[in-house]
N, C-alpha and C positions, 0 to 999 in steps of 0.2 A: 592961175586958177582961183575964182572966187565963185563962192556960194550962188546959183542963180535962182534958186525959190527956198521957201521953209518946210521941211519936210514934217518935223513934229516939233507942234509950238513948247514954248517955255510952259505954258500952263499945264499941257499935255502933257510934259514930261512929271514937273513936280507931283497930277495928281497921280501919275502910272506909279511913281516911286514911293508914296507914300503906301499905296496898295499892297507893292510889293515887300514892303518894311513888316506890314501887317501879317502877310504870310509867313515871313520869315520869323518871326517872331512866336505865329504859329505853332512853329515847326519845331522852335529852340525858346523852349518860354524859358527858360533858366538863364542861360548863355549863351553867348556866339563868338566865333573870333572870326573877324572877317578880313582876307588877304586882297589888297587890290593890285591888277596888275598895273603897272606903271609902263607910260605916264596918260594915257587915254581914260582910267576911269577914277583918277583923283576925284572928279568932279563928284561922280557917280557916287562914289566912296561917299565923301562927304554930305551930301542929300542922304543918303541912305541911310545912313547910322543915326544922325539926328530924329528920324523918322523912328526909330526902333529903343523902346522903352526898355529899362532895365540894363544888364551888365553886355557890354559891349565891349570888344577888344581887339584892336585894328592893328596892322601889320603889311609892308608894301614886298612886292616882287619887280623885279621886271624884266620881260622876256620881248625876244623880235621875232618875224617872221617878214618884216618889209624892210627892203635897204628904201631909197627916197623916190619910192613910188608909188604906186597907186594899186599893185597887186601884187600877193603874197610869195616870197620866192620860193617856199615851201620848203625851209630850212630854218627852224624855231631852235634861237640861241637865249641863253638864260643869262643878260648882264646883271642883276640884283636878286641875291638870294634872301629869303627870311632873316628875320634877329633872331625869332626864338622857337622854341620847338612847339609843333604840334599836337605831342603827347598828350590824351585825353581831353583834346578840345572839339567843339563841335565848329567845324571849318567849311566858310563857301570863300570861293575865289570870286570877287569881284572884277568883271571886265566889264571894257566898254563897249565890243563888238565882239561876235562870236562869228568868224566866217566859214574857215578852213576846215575849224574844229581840231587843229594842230596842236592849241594852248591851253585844251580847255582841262577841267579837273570838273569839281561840284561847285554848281557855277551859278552865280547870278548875274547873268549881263543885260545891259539895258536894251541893246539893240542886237536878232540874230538873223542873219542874214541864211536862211536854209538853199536856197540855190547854189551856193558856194563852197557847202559840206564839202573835201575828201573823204571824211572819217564821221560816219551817223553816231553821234553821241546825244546824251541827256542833257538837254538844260534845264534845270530845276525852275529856276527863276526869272523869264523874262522880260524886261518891260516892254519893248515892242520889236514885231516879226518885220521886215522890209523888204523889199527887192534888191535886188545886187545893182546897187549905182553907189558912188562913191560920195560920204558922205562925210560932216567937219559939223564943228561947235556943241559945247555941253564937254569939253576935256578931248572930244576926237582931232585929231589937224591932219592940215597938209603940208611937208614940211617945216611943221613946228608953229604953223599959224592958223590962225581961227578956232584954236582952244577958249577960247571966252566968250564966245557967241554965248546966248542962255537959252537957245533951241536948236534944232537940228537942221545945216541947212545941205543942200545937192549940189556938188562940185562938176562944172562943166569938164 
């Protein structure tokens, strides 16, 4: 499987995320501790915090819901838990895809896939809505490749 068009270019992504830094900062002019989950929205993660001025405090997770394919087996296992406690923090879960709705919490994910919901939840913070096609680069792959693309491309 490889990428066969661009779906959101690099420019497209950095100005959406900058946007989104701005809301969010919005929202928590003081502080924020932001959890990413691993390993899809490192990338995310790191755009994002750069973007958001003032006290910023970053922490990883990571959860599955794919064994090596391409759709979710809808059974969400938690292999990395937090370092530290969330006690009186103001907390969004960073991801890179929201499909299922299986893994989400309060969330900022770059891309939501709503045709895909089992479970109708809030997503506070989105960078972009999409169609349900299978998609890699910008931290998403397949397994384990095309994490480095610097735009979003559609996997045959």
């Amino acid at each position: 499987m490889i990428p066969r068009q661009i779906l959101i270019s690099e420019q497209q992504i950095q100005a959406r995320v900058a946007e989104m830094a701005a809301e969010i900062r919005r929202d928590f002019p003081d502080d924020v501790h932001l959890i990413a989950v691993l390993k899809g929205a490192f990338i995310f993660l790191s755009d994002l915090m750069r973007h958001i001025p003032g006290k910023v405090s970053v922490d990883f997770m990571a959860t599955s819901s794919y064994a090596k394919g391409t759709t979710t087996s809808g059974e969400v296992k938690l292999t990395k838990d937090l370092d530290v406690t969330l006690d009186g923090r103001n907390v969004i879960i960073v991801e890179d895809i929201v499909d299922s709705g299986l893994t989400l919490l309060r969330t900022a994910c770059l891309l939501s896939k709503p045709s895909r919901r089992r479970i109708e939840v809030p997503v506070e913070y989105v960078g972009f809505t999409i169609e349900d096609q299978f998609v890699v680069g910008y931290g998403l792959d397949y397994e384990e490749q095309y994490r480095n693309l610097p735009h979003i491309g559609i996997v045959s």
